[in-house]
C-alpha positions in Angstrom: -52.3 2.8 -40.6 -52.4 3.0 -44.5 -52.4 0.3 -46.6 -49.0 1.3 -47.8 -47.4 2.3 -44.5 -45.1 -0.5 -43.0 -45.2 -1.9 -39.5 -41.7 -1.5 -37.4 -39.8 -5.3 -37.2 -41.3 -5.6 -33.7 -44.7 -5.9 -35.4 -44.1 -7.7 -38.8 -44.7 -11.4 -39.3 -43.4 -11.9 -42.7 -40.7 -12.1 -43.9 -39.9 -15.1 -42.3 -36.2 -15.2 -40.6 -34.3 -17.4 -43.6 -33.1 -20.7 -42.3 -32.7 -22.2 -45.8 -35.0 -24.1 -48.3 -38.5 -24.3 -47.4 -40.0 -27.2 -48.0 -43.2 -25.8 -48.2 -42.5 -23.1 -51.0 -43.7 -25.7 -53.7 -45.1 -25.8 -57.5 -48.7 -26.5 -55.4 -48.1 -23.3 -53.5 -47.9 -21.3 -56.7 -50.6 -23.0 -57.8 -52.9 -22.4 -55.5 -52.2 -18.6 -54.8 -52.1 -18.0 -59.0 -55.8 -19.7 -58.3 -57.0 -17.2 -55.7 -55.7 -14.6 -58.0 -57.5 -15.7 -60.5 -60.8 -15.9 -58.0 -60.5 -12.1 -57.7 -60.3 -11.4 -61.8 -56.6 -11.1 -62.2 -55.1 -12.7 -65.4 -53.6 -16.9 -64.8 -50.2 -16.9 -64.8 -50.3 -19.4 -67.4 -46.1 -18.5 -69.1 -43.1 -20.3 -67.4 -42.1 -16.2 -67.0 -44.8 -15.7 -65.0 -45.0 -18.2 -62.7 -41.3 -17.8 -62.0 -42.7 -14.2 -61.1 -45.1 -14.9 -58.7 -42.9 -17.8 -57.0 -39.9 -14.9 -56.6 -42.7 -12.7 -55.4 -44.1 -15.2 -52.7 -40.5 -15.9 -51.9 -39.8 -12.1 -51.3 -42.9 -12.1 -49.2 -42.8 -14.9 -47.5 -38.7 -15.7 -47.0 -36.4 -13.2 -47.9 -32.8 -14.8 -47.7 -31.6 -11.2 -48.6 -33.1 -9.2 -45.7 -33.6 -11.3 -43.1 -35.3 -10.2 -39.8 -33.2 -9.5 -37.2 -33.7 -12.2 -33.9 -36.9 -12.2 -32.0 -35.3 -13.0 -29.0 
């Protein structure tokens, strides 16, 4: 499978099925994956726009509350 191909629902992980705030979505959180980022040579996210970037971009990957998974039942 390529890098870019994507894995039928069955398969997938992430997103996570959205049941509301997640407590564990924090500043920390952020922090820490703008550190690994920066561990591999990308840039620090040091602006308030950027940081709100990556936290929308872990929340897309992470929880979407827009396109939910469908039950796993």
């Amino acid at each position: 499978m390529s890098g870019t191909a994507f894995r039928s629902g069955a398969d997938r992980s992430y997103p996570l099925p959205h049941a509301g705030p997640d407590a564990r979505s924090t500043e920390s959180l952020v922090t820490s994956v703008a550190g690994v980022l920066v561990g591999y040579g990308y840039p620090r996210p040091d602006s308030s726009s950027d940081r709100a970037a990556l936290k929308s971009a872990l929340r897309a990957f992470l929880c979407n509350p827009y396109n939910p998974l469908e039950s796993r039942i």
